[in-house]
C-alpha positions as CSV (number, residue, x, y, z in Angstrom):
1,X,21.3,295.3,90.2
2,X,19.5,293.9,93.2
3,X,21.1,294.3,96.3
4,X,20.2,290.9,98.1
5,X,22.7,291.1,101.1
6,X,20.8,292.9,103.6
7,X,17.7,290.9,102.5
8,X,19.7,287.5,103.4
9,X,20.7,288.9,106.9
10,X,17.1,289.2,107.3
11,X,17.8,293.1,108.4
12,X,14.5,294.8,108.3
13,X,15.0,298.2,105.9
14,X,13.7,301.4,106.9
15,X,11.2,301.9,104.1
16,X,8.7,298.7,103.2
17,X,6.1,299.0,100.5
18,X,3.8,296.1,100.5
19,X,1.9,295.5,97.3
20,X,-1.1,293.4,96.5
21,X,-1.6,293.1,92.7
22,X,-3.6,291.8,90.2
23,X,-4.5,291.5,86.3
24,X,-6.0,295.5,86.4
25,X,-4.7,297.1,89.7
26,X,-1.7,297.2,92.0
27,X,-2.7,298.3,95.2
28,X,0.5,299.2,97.6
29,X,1.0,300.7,101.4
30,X,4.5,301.7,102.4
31,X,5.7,301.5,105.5
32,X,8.5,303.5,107.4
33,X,10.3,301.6,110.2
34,X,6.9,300.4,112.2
35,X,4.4,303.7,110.5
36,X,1.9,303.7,107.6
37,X,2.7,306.7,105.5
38,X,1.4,306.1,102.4
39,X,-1.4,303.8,100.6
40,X,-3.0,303.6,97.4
41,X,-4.0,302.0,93.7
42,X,-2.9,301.9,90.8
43,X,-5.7,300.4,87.3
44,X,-4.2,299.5,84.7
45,X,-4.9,300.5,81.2
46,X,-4.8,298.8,77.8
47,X,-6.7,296.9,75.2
48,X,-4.7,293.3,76.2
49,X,-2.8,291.6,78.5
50,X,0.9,293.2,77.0
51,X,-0.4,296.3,76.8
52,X,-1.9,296.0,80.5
53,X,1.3,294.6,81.6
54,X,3.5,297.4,79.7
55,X,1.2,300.1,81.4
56,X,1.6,298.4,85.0
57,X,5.5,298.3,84.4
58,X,5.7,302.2,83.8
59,X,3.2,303.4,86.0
60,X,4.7,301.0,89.0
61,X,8.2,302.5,87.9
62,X,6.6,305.5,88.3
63,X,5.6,305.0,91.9
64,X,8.9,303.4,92.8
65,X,10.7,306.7,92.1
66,X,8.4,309.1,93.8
67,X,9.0,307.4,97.1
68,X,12.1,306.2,99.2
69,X,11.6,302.9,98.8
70,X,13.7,300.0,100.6
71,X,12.4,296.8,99.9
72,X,9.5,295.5,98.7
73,X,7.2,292.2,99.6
74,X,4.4,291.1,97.6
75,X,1.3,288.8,98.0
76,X,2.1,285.1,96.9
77,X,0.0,283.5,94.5
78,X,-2.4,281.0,95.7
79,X,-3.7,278.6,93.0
80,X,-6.6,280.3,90.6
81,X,-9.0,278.4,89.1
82,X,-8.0,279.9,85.5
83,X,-5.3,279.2,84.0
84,X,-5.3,282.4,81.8
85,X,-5.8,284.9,85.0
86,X,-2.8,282.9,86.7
87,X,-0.7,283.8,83.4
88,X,-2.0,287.4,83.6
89,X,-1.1,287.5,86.6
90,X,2.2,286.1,86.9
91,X,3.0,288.9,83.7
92,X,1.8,291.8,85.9
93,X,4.0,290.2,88.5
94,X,6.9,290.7,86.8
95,X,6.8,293.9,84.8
96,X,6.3,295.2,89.3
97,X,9.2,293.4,89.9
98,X,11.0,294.4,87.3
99,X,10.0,298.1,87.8
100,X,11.4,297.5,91.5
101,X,14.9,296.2,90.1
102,X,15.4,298.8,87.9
103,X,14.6,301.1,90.9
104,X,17.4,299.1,93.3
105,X,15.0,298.2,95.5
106,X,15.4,295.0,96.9
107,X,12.6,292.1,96.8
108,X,12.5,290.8,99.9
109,X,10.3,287.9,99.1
110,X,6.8,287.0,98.6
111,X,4.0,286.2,101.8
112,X,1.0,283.6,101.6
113,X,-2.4,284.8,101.7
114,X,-4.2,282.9,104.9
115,X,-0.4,283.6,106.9
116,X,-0.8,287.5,106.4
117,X,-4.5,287.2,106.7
118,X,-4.7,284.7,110.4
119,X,-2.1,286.7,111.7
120,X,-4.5,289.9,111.5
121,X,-7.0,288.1,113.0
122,X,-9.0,286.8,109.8
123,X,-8.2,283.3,108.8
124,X,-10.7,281.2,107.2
125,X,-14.4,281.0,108.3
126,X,-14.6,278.1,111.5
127,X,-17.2,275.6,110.7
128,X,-19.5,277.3,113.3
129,X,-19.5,280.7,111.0
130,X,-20.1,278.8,108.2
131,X,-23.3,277.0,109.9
132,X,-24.4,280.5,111.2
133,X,-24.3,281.3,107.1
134,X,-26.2,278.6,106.0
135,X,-29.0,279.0,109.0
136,X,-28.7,283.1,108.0
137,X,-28.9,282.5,104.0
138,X,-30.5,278.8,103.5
139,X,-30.9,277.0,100.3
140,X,-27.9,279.1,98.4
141,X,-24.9,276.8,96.2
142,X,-21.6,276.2,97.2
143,X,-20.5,279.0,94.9
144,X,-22.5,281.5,96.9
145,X,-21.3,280.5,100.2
146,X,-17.4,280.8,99.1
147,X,-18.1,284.2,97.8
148,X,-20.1,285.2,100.7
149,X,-17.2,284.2,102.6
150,X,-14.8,285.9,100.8
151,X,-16.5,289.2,100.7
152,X,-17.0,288.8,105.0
153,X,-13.3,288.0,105.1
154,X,-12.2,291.0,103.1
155,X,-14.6,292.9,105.1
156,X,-12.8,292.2,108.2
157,X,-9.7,293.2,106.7
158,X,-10.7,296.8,106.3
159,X,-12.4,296.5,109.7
160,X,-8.5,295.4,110.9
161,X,-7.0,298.4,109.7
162,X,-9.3,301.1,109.8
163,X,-9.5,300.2,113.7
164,X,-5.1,299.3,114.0
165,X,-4.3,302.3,111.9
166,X,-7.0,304.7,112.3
167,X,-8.1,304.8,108.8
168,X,-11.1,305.3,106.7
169,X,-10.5,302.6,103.9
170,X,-13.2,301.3,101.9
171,X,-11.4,299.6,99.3
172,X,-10.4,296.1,100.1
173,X,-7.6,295.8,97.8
174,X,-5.4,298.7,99.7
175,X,-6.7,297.0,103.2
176,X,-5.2,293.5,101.7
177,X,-1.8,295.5,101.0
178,X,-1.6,297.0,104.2
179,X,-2.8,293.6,105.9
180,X,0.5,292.5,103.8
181,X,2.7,295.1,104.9
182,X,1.3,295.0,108.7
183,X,2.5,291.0,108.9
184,X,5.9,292.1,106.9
185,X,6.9,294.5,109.3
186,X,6.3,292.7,112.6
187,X,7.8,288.9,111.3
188,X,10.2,290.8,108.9
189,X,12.4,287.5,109.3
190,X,9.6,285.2,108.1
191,X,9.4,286.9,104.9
192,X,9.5,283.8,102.1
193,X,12.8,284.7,99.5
């Protein structure tokens, strides 16, 4: 069972892992009192969604257990374009959070993309960066400038914490959970139940 009290009070647990999913990979950072101490992915594995889902379920149970793990807080999901991948998604979503309950670890809540990501220092691209783009890369469709973008934005994210935490992270999907886990532990109150 889920112990939600100390979440309500809005008391800030010792241990925080911060995870930033997806359809093939869980990516997570855990965080004691205000210190990183631990980052990392997990892929997924299997020939369909369930089978995907069932692997992310014992393989996240599996991380729960090796660590001391208070609470956790997870990306929110933003609107996706597919319907499918948002399905996936929301299945991976809960075999994690089901892997936490069984765990007794409490789930403190769920944080918005852009609130994690301006707080770091990288919100959207301001109309000047995105005329610098245009003048840099002319000619290209609107699809190319979103994903150019995107791939500056996560960019800046591992720029954010390799600097802030003295770390040599390439991959932007463990930079995006310890972006996550970063804004959870300094506005621990803000955290969306």
């Amino acid at each position: 069972m889920v112990n939600l009290s100390r979440i309500n009070e809005k008391e800030k647990p010792k241990n925080i892992c911060s995870i930033d999913a997806s359809t093939n990979s869980l990516a997570f950072a855990i965080f004691s009192g205000m210190a990183l101490v631990k980052y990392g992915k997990i892929n997924f594995q299997g020939k369909d969604t369930y089978a995907k889902v069932a692997d992310a379920a014992a393989k996240t149970l599996a991380v729960f257990k090796l660590f001391d793990i208070d609470a956790i807080v997870i990306e929110h999901t933003v609107f996706i374009n597919s319907p499918k991948t948002a399905a996936d998604l929301a299945l991976v979503q809960g075999a994690l959070l089901g892997a936490a309950s069984l765990n007794s670890i409490d789930i403190a809540g769920s944080i918005n993309p852009i609130t994690w990501q301006t707080y770091i220092g990288n919100g959207k691209l301001t109309a000047v960066e995105k005329l610098a783009l245009m003048k840099e890369y002319p000619d290209k469709s609107k699809a190319w400038y979103t994903n150019k973008s995107r791939d500056i934005r996560k960019l800046r994210t591992i720029h954010f914490v390799n600097t802030y935490y003295d770390k040599d992270i390439s991959d932007n999907d463990v930079a995006d959970a310890i972006g996550i886990g970063h804004w959870a532990i300094n506005n621990w109150g803000k955290v969306d139940k």
